[in-house]
N, C-alpha and C positions, 0 to 999 in steps of 0.2 A: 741422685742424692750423694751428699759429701759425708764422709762417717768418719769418726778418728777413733782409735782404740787403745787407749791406756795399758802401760805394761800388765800392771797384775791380771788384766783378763786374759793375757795369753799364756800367767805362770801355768806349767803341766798338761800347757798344750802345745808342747814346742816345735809339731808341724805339722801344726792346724788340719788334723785330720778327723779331730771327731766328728760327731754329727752334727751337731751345732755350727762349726766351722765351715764343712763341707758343705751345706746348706744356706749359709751365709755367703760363700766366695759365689757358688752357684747364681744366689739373687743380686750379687756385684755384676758377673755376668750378664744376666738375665735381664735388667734393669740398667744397666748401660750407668751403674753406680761408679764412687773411685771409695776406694780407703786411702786415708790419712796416713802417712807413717812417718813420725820424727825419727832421724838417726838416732837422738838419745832414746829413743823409746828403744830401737834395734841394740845399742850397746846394754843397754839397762838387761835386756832379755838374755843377750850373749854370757852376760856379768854371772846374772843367774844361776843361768842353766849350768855353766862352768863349775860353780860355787856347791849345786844340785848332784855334780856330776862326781867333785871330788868327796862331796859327803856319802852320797851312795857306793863308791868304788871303797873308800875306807871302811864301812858296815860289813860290805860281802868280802871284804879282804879279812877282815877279824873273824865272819862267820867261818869262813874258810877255816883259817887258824886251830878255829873252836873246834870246828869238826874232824882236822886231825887228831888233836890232842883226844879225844872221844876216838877215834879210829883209825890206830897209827897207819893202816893199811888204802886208807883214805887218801887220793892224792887228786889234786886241780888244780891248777896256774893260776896265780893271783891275777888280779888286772892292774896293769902296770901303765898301759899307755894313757894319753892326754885326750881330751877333748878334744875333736876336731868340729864341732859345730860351729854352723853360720845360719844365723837368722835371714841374713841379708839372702842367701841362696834359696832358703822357705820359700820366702816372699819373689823370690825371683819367676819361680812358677805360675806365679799373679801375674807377674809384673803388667800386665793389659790394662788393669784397671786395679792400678796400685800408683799412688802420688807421695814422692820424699816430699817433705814441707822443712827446709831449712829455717836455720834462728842465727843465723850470722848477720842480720840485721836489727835483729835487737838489742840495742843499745846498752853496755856497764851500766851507765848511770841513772836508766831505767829500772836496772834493776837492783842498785842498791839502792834509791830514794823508795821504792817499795821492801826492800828488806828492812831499812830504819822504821818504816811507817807501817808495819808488821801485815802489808796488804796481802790478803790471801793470792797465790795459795802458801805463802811467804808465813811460818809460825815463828814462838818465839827461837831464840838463841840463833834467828836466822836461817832455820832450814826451812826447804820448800824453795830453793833455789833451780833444780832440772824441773819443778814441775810449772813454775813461773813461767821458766826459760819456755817448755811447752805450750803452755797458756796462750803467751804471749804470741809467739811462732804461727798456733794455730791461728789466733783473731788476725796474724794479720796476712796471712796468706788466704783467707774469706775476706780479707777487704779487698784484696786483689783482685779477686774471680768471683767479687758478688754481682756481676753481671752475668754470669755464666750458669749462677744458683737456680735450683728447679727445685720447690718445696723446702723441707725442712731440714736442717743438719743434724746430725748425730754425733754426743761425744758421749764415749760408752767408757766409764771406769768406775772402779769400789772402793775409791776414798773419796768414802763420804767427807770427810773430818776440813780436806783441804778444797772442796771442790761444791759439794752439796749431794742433795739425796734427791733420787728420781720423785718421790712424793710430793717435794715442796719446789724441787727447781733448784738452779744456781746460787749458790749465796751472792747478797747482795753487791760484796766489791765486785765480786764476776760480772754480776750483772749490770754493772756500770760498765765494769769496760767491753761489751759487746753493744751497750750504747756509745761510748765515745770511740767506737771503731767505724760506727756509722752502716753496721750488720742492719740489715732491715728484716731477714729472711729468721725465723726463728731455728733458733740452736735449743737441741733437746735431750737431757741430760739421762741418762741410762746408767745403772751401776751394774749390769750386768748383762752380758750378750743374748743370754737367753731374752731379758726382758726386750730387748729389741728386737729379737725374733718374731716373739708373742705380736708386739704390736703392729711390723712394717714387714715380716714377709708368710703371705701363704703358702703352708707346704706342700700342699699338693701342686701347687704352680713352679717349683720349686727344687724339688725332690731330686731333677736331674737338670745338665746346664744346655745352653740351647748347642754350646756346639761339641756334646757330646750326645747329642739326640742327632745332630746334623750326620755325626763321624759314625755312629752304630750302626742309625735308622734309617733318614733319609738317603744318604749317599749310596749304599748298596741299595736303594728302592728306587731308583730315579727312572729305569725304564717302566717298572710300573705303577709307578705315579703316572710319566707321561701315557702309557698306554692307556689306565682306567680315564686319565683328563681329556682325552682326543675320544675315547668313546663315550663318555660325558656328553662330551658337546656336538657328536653327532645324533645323540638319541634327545635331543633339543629340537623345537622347532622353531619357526622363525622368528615367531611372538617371544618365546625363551629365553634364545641367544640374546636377543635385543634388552631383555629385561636383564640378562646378567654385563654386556656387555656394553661398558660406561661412555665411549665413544663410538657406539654405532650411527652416529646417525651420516657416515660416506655409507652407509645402506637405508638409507631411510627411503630413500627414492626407488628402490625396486622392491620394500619389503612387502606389499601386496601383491605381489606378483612371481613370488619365488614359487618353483615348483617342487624343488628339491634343494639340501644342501648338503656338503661334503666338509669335512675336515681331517687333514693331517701335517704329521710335524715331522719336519727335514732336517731339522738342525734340532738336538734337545737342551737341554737344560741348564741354565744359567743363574748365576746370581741367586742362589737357593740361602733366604733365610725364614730364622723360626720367630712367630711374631708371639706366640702364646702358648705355653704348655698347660698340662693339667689333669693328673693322674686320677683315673676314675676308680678303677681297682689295684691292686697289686700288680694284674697285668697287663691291664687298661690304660694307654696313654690319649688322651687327646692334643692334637696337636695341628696349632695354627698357621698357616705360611705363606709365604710369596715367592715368588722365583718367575723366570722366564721363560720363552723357549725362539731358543735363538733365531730357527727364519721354517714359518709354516706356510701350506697352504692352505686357502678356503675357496670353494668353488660353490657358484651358484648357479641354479639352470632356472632360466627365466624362459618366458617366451619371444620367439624371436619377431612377434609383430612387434611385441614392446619396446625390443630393442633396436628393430629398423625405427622406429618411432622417438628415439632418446638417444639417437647413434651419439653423437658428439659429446653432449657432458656424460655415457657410459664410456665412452672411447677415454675420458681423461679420469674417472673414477678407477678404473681396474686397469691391472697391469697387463694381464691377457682376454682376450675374446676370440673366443669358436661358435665361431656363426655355422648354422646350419638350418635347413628350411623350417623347420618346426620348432626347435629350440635351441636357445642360444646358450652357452656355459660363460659365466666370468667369475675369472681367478685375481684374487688378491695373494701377495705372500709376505704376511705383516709377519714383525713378534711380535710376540702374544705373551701379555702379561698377566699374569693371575695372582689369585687371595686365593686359598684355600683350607679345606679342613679335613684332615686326616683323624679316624679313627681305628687304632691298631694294638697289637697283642705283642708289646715286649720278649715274651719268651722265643716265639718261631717269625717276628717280623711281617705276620701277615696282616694286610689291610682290609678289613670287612667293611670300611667304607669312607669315601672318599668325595666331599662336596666344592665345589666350585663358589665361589662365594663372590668375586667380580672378575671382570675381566676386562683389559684391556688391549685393541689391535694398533700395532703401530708400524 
């Protein structure tokens, strides 16, 4: 999903940490979403917060004051120095799934034939000029990449006045030009980030991001992930394996005939990601995944009449055979690609259970 966020929903929250926030960057994550960001929307905030910063430092510099005069014996250093904020450095921390959308190709004369013509988001005496400029920037960087669109777009701000209200939708000039942009994919108006919370992300799916469930949980778990996954799949029997394993069928030819089987892993763990979260309690996490394991073995013991009897296509099936008078052993050493489902306790990292959901030998 493509989302854009209007200055005023980021006023007093100048590094996007509350909950809201954190839980929103989290489902940008999570969801393989971008946020929107215009530069003017980055200097408008900078402008701000600056404007915030020299008003608040004058209040506690006077309160100061006050307080001496009340008690001459009272003494604290005023705040003297300047601002040093950057929005652009907040956002930097995103930056993975964070998109500048430039207006250097939107045209003057675009948009003073809409400031004469008093086209929103354009009011009288002419203002409504950065949010035009925005506007404009936005539609036409989704003209761009409306191949690339998956669902519905978000444009999250609380001017109502220049823009429209989440209740009725876009005012109508808007909505002409997200028709003569040639947008197919619907844009969906929010005046407030909570409200797009509400509707587009679950919190309990949510609550934490996948690759800080990878960096706490899984990564310091990977030996016993692999170990409970290798003893999984040896307390499997042949009918099992076969039913979780979506490319069995280079065993289909001796699966009546297996007398036993073995599994372990030589090389472990690869390519480890989270496909699904989902916090059950407090300390309850559910959590979906895929990963590899770089080079295993499986060994099967068959009879060795079957196998004097199928020498040639088992001789080209398997990588190793030990023949011996009574039973024969064949070794594959695929990786092994797995889904899985972990269920586990946040607090001390322990998995009380742990499902195999497909698998596949390659």
């Amino acid at each position: 999903m493509y989302i854009f966020i209007d200055t005023n929903i980021y006023f007093n929250n100048w590094y996007l940490n509350n909950p809201n926030f954190v839980l929103f960057f989290n489902y940008l994550e999570n969801s393989d979403s971008r946020l929107l960001i215009s530069p003017l929307v980055v200097n408008e905030v900078e402008n701000i917060y600056k404007r915030e910063w020299v008003k608040q430092k004058d209040t506690f510099n006077k309160s100061l004051r006050q307080l001496t005069q009340l008690n001459p014996q009272f003494s604290a250093p005023e705040i003297s120095n300047e601002s040093d904020y950057s929005f652009n450095s907040v956002l930097f921390r995103m930056r993975s799934f964070v998109t500048s959308i430039g207006y250097e190709k939107i045209s003057h004369e675009t948009l003073v034939k809409r400031a004469i013509e008093k086209i929103k988001p354009f009011q009288e005496n002419e203002k409504g000029y950065r949010d035009s400029l925005i506007w404009l920037s936005f539609l036409a960087y989704l003209q761009n990449v409306r191949e690339r669109i998956v669902g519905n777009v978000a444009f999250i701000t609380n001017n109502k006045s220049d823009f429209g209200d989440a209740n009725t939708g876009f005012l109508k000039e808007l909505k002409d030009d997200i028709v003569n942009h040639e947008i197919l994919h619907k844009i969906v108006l929010y005046n407030s980030l909570q409200e797009f919370i509400e509707e587009n992300i679950p919190k309990e799916e949510h609550l934490l991001s996948y690759s800080e469930i990878k960096d706490k949980y899984l990564y310091p778990l990977e030996s016993k992930i692999e170990s409970m996954s290798a003893e999984l799949i040896n307390s499997m029997t042949p009918d099992q394996l076969a039913s979780k394993a979506s490319n069995w069928h280079r065993n289909t030819m001796i699966h009546g005939y297996i007398h036993s089987q073995y599994f372990e892993i030589i090389e472990g763990t690869e390519d480890l990601e989270v496909l699904r979260i989902k916090e059950i309690d407090k300390d309850t996490i559910y959590v979906n995944c895929s990963l590899n394991f770089r080079k295993c073995a499986l060994f099967f013991t068959i009879p060795s009449s079957y196998y004097v009897a199928n020498k040639n296509s088992l001789d080209q099936n398997y990588d190793e055979v030990n023949y011996e008078n009574e039973e024969t052993i064949l070794s594959i050493f695929p990786r092994v690609y797995l889904d899985i489902s972990i269920t586990m306790f946040k607090s001390s990292g322990f998995i009380y259970r742990l499902e195999i959901d497909n698998l596949e030998f390659h």
